[in-house]
VEXMAR-824383 format. One record per residue (C-alpha): residue number from 0; chain; x, z, y. Coordinates in steps of 0.2 Angstrom, whole numbers, plus 5000, padded with zeros to 4 digits. Example, Ala and Ser with C-alpha at 12.3 -4.5 7.8 and 13.67 -1.06 7.14 Angstrom:
REM residues 2
nr->0&kette->A&xx->5062&zz->5039&yy->4978
nr->1&kette->A&xx->5068&zz->5036&yy->4995
This chain:
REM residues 126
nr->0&kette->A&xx->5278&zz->5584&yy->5114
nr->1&kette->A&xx->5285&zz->5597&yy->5125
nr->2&kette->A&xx->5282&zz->5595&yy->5146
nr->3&kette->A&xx->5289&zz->5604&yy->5157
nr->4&kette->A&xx->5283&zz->5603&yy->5176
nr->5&kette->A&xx->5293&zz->5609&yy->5190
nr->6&kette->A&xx->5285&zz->5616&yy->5206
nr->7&kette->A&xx->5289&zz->5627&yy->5223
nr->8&kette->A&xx->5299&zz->5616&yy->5228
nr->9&kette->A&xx->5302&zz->5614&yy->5249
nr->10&kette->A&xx->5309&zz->5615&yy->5266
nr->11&kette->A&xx->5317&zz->5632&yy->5270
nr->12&kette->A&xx->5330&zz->5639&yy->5284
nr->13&kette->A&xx->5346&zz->5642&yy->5277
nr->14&kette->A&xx->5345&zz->5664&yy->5273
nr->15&kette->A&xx->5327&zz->5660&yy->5267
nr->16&kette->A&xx->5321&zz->5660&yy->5251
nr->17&kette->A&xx->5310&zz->5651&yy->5238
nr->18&kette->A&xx->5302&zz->5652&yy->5219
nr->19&kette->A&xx->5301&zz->5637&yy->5208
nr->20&kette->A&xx->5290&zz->5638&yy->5194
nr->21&kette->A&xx->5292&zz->5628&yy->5178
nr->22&kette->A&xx->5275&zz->5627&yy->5167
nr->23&kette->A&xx->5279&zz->5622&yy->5150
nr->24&kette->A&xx->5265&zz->5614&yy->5140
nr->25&kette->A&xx->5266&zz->5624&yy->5124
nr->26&kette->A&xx->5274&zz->5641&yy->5119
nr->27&kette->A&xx->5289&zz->5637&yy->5122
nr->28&kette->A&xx->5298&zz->5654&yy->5129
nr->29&kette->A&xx->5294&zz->5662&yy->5112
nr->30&kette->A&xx->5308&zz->5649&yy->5103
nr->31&kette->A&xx->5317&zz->5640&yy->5116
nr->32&kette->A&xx->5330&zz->5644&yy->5129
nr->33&kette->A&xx->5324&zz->5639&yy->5146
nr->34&kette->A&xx->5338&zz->5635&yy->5161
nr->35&kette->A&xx->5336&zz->5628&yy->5178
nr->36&kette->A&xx->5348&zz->5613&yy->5183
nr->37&kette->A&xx->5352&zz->5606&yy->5200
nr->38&kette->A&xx->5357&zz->5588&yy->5205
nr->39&kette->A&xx->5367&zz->5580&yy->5221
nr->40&kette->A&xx->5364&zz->5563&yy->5224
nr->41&kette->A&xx->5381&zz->5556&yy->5218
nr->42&kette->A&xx->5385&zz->5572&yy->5210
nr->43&kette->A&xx->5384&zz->5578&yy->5191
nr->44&kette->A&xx->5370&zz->5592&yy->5187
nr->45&kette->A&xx->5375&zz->5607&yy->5186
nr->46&kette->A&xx->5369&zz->5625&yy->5177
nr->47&kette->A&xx->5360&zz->5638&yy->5189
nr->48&kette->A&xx->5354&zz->5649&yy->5177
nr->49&kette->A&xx->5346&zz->5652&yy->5159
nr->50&kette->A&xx->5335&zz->5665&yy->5152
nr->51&kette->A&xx->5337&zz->5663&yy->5131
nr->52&kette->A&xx->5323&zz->5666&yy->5120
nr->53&kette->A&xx->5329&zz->5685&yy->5116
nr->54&kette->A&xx->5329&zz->5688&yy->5135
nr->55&kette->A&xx->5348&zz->5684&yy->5139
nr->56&kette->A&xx->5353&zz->5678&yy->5156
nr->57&kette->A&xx->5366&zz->5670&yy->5165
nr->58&kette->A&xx->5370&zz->5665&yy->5181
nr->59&kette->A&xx->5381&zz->5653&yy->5190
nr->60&kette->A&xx->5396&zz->5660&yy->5200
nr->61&kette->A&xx->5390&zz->5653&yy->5215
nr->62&kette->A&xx->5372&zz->5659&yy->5216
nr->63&kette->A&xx->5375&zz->5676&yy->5207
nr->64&kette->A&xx->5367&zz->5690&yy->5216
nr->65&kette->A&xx->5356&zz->5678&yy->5226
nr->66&kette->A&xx->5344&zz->5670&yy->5212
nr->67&kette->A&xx->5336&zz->5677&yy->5198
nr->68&kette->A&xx->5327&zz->5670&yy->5182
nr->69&kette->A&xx->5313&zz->5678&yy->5175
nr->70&kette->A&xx->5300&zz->5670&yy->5163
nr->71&kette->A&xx->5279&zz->5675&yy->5160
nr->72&kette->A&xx->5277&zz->5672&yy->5140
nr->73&kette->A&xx->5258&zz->5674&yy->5145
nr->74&kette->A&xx->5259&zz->5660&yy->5155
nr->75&kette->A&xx->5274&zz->5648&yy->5150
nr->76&kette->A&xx->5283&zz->5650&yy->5165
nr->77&kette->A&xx->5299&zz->5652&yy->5171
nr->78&kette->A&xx->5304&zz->5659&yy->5189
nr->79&kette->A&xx->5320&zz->5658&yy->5199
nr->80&kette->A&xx->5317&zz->5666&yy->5213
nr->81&kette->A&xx->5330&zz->5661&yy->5226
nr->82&kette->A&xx->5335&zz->5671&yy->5242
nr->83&kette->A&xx->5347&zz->5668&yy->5254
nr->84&kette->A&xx->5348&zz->5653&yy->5254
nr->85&kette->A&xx->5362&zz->5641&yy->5260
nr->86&kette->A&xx->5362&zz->5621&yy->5264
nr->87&kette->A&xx->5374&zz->5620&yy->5249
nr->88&kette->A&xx->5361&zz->5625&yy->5239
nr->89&kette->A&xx->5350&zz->5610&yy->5243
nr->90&kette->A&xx->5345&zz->5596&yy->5228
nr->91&kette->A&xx->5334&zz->5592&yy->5216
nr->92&kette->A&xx->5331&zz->5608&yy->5204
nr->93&kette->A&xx->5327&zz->5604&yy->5184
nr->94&kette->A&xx->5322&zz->5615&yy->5173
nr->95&kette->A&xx->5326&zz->5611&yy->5155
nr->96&kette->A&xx->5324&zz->5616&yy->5136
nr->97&kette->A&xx->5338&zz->5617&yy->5123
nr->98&kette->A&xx->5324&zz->5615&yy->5108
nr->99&kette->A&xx->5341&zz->5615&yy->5095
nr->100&kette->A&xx->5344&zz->5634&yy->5096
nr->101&kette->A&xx->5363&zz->5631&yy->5102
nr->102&kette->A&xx->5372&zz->5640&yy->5115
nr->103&kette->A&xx->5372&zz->5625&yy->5129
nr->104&kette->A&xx->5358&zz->5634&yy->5139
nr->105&kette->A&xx->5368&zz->5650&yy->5142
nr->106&kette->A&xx->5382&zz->5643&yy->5145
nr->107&kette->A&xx->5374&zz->5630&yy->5157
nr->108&kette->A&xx->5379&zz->5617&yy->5151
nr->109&kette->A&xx->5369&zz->5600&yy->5153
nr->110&kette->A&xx->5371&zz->5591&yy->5140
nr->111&kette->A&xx->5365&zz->5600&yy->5126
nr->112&kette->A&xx->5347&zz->5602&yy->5134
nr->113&kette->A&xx->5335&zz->5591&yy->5125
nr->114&kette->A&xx->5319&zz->5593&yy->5137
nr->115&kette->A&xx->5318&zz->5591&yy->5156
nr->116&kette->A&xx->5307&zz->5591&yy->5169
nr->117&kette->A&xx->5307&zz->5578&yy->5184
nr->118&kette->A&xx->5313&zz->5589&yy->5195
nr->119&kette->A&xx->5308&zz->5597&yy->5211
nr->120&kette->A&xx->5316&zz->5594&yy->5228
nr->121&kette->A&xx->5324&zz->5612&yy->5237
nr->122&kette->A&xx->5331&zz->5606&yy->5255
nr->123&kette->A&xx->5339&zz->5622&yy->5268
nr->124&kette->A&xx->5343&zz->5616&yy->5282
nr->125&kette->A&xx->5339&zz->5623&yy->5300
């Protein structure tokens, strides 16, 4: 059974920055496309960014040029590194696995992903 544990997670100053880390239990990055998610209380979660399993990445609009995904094969983890941060940028970040091989990871998209983590908590606020 695939487990992915989201961490890095924190306080930080709005133009600061932050790296979450997302350990996957198995060699995963070999074979799955791994995205990061983020949820607002009373909001729906949305796609941040995905890297695929051949090394393809995209970003949202909104956090282009600020965040960026990377992956560590040797140690099943995926990185988004997060700089400048702003408050909009605060909820709960999910990183998530589309195990089916579909597009729904590159394009960001929620509902396809089949494997999620339990999420960890990113607040900016000064």
């Amino acid at each position: 059974q695939l487990q992915l544990v989201e961490s890095g997670g924190g306080l930080v100053q709005p133009g600061g920055s932050l790296r979450l880390s997302c350990l996957a239990s198995t060699s995963t990055l070999n074979y799955y496309d791994i995205g990061w998610f983020r949820q607002v209380p009373g909001k729906e979660r949305e796609g941040v960014s995905c890297i695929s399993r051949s090394g393809g990445i995209t970003y949202a609009d909104s956090v282009k040029g600020r965040f960026t995904i990377s992956k560590d094969k040797a140690k099943n983890t995926v990185y988004l590194q997060m700089n400048s941060l702003e408050p909009e940028d605060t909820a709960t970040y999910y990183c998530a696995v589309d195990s089916l091989a579909g597009s729904s990871c590159l394009m960001l998209l929620a509902s396809g992903m089949d494997y999620w983590g339990k999420g960890t908590l990113v607040t900016v606020s000064s």
